[in-house]
C-alpha positions in Angstrom: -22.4 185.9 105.5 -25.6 188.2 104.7 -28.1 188.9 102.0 -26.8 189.3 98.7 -30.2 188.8 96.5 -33.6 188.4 96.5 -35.1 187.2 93.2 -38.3 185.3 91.9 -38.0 181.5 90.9 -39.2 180.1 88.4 -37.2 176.6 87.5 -38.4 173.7 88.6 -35.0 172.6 90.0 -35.4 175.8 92.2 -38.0 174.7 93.5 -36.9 171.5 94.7 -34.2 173.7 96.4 -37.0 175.7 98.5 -38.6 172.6 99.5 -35.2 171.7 101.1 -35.2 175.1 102.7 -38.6 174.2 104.2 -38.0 171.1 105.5 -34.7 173.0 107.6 -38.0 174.2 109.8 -40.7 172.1 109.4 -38.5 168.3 109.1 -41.0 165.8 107.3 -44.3 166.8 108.0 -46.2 166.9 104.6 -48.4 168.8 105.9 -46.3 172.3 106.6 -44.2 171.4 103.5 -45.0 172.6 100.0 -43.8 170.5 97.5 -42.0 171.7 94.3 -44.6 170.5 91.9 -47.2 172.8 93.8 -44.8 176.1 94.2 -44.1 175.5 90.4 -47.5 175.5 89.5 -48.4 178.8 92.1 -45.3 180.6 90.1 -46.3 179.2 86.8 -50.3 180.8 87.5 -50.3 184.1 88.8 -48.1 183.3 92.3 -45.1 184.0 93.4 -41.9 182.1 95.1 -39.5 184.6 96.2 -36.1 183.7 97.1 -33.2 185.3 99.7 -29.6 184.4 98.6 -26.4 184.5 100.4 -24.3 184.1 96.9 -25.2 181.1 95.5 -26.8 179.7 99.3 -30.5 179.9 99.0 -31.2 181.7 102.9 -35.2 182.2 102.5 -38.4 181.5 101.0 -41.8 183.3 100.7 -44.9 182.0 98.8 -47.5 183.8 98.0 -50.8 183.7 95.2 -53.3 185.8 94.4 -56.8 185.1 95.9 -60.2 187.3 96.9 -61.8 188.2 100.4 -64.0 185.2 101.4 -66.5 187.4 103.6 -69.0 188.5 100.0 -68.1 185.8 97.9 -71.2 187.5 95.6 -69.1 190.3 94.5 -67.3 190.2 91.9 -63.4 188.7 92.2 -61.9 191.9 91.4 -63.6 193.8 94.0 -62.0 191.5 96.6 -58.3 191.0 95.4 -56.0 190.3 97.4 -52.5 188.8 97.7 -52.0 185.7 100.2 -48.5 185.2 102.0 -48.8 181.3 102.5 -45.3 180.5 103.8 -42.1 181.9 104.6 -38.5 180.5 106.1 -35.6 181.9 106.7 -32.6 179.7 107.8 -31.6 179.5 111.6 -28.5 180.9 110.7 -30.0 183.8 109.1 -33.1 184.8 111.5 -33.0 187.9 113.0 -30.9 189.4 110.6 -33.7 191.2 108.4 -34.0 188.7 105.8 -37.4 188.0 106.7 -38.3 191.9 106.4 -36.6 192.3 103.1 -38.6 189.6 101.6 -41.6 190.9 102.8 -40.5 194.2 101.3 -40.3 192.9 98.2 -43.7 191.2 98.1 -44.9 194.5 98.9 -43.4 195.6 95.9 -44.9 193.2 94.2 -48.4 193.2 95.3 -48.0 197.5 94.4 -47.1 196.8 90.9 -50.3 195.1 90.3 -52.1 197.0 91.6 -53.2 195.2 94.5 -53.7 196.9 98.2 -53.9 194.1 100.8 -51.6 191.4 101.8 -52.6 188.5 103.9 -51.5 185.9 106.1 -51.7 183.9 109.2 -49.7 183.8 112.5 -49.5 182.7 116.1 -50.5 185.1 118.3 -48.7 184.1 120.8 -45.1 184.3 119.0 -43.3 187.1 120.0 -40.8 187.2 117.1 -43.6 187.0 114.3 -45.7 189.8 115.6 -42.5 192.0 116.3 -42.0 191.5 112.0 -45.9 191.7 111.0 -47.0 194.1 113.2 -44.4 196.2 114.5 -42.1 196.1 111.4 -43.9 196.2 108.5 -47.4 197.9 110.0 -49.5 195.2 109.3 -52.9 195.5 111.4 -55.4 192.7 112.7 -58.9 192.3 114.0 -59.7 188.1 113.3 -58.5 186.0 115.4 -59.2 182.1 114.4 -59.1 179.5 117.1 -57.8 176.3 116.0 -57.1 177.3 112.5 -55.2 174.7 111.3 -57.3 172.0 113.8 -55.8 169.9 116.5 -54.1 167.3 115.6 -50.8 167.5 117.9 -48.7 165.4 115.6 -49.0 167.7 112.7 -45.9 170.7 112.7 -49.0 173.2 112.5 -51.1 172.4 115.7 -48.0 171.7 118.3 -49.3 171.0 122.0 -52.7 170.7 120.0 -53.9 173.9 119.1 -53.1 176.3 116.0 -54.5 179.5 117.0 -54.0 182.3 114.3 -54.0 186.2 113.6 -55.2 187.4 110.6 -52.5 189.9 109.5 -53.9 192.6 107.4 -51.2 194.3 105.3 -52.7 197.1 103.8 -49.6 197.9 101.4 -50.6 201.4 100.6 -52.0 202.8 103.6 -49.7 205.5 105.2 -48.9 203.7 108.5 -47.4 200.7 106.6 -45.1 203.3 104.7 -44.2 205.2 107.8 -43.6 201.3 109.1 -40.8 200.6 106.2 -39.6 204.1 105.9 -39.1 205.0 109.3 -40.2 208.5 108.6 -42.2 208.5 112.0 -40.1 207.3 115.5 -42.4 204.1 116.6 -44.4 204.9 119.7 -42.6 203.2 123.0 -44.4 201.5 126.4 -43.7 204.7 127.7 -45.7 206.4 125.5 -48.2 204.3 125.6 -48.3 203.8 129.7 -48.2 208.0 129.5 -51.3 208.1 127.9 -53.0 205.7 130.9 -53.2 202.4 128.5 -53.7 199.8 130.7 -51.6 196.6 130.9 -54.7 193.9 130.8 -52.9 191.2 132.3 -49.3 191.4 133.7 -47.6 188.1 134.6 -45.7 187.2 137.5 -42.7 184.8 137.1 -43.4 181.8 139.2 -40.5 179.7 141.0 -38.7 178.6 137.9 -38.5 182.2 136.5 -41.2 181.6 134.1 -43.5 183.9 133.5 -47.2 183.1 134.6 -50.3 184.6 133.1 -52.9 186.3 135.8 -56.0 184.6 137.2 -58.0 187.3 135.6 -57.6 190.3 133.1 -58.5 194.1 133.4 -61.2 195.4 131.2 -59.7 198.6 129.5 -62.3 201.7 130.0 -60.7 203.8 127.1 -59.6 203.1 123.3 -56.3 201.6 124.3 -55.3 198.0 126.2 -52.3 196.3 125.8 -52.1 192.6 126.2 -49.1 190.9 127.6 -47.7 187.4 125.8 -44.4 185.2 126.7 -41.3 186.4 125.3 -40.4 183.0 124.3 -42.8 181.3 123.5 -41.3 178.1 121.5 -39.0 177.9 124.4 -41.8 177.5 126.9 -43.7 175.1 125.2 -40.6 172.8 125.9 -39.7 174.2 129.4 -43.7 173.5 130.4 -46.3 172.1 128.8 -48.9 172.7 131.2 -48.0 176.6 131.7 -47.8 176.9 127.5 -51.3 175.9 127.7 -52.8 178.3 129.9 -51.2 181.0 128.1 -52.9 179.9 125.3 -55.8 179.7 126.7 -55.4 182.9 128.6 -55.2 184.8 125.5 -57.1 183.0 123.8 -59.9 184.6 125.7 -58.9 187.8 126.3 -58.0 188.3 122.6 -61.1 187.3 121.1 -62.9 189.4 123.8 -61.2 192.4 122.8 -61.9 192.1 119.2 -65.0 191.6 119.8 -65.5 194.9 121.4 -63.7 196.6 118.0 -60.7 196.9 119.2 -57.9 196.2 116.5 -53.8 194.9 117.0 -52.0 197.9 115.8 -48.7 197.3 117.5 -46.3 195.2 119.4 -43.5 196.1 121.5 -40.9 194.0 123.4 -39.4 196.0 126.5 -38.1 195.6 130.1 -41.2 196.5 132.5 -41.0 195.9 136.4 -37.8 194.5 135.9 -38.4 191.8 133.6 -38.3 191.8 129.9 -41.8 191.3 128.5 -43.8 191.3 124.8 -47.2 193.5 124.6 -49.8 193.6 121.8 -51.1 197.3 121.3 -54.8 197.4 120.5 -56.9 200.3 119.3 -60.4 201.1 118.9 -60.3 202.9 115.8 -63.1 205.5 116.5 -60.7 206.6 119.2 -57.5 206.7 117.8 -58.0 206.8 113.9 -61.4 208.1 113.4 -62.5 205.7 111.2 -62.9 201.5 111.0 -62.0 201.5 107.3 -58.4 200.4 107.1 -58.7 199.9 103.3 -58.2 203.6 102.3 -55.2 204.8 101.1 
């Protein structure tokens, strides 16, 4: 059992085969599903449906269409190009195997051959196993955070406990640190790198009577050009472990994040290591006039 293909599909009768992958994750909610008729059309007219196979076992999807920066919507399209990741699903049996990073690999390819520098897409901030893939694995960088992106409506698949919080990943496809990122030609900077340079931990979490992890009353305000934030490991588990607790936590960070990027710093990194005993998940962020010298991300 393991990866054997990743190709493009363009049949319409593959398609219907992706919507069935969806629906492994997201059930029947017709709002988190794309239907066939729509991922036929994105691959017909300039998008993409990429496909992971196990054989003939269709293991992963990942949409994506071409689309421009919404920010100067005056300038003209080709000065804001960029390629949108809308959706990707691996199978349970297959996560955390590197399907997920291969496909993304291969949109990257993609997005290279025409000609096109940034990738985009959304993601909760507060799961772990996401920003280990966007950030840590494939380098992607991000500075917007959007409360309630997908509104609140807790019955849809996209707002559970009634929120949908998203990062904006930036996935600047060219730029050296996402090449470093998929090449490995650089060792990724540790927690104990990071804690030997004095980064402050913002807001460290106690585990409360039931072993789960509790987010502080307050958070530290980082004097230099480096914080790192502190978010469940598990997220998905603790929203069904408790409700109430998920909720702060979103809240928590909610605040703090926003706060931070409001003060220019920027996610850069994530890391998931034991500290004090207790396994935890960290966001690295950067002021860029500190660390890289320059806010402009878009450079190759």
């Amino acid at each position: 059992m393991g990866l054997s293909e990743i190709r493009l599909l363009h049949r319409m009768d593959e398609m219907v085969e992706a919507v069935a992958l969806q629906r492994t994750y997201w059930g029947d909610d017709l709002e988190s599903v794309i239907p066939a008729h729509m991922l036929f059309s994105l691959a017909m007219g300039g998008g993409h449906v990429l496909a992971a196979f196990d054989r003939q076992q269709m293991i992963g999807v990942l949409v994506g269409f071409l689309g421009t920066l919404p920010d100067e919507p005056d300038r003209p399209a080709m000065a804001n190009l960029q390629m949108v990741s809308k959706r990707m699903v691996v199978l349970e049996a297959y996560r955390g195997q590197g399907v997920g990073y291969h496909l993304k690999r291969e949109q990257r390819r993609l997005a290279i051959k025409q000609g096109i520098r940034l990738i985009t897409w959304t993601f909760d901030p507060l799961l772990a196993p996401n920003a280990h893939l966007n950030i840590r694995k494939l380098g992607a960088i991000s500075r917007t955070y959007y409360p309630d992106y997908y509104g609140t409506a807790p019955e849809s698949g996209l707002a559970p406990l009634g929120s949908s919080d998203r990062f904006l990943a930036e996935w600047w496809v060219t730029q050296y640190r996402a090449e470093e990122r998929m090449t490995g030609s650089r060792r990724p900077l540790m927690l104990a790198d990071y804690l030997s340079a004095a980064t402050p931990i913002t807001n460290l979490s106690s585990l409360n009577a039931a072993g789960l992890p509790e987010p502080p009353d307050s958070a530290l305000v980082p004097g230099g050009a480096l914080a790192l934030v502190e978010i469940p490991v598990d997220y998905a588990a603790l929203t069904q472990q408790d409700v109430g607790l998920a909720g702060r936590w979103r809240q928590h960070t909610r605040v703090l994040l926003q706060t931070l990027l409001q003060r220019r710093f920027i996610v850069t990194d994530f890391l998931r290591e034991p500290y004090a005993g207790v396994e935890r998940a960290f966001y690295l962020l950067s002021q860029p006039e500190g660390v890289f010298g320059s806010t402009d991300f878009s450079h190759n």
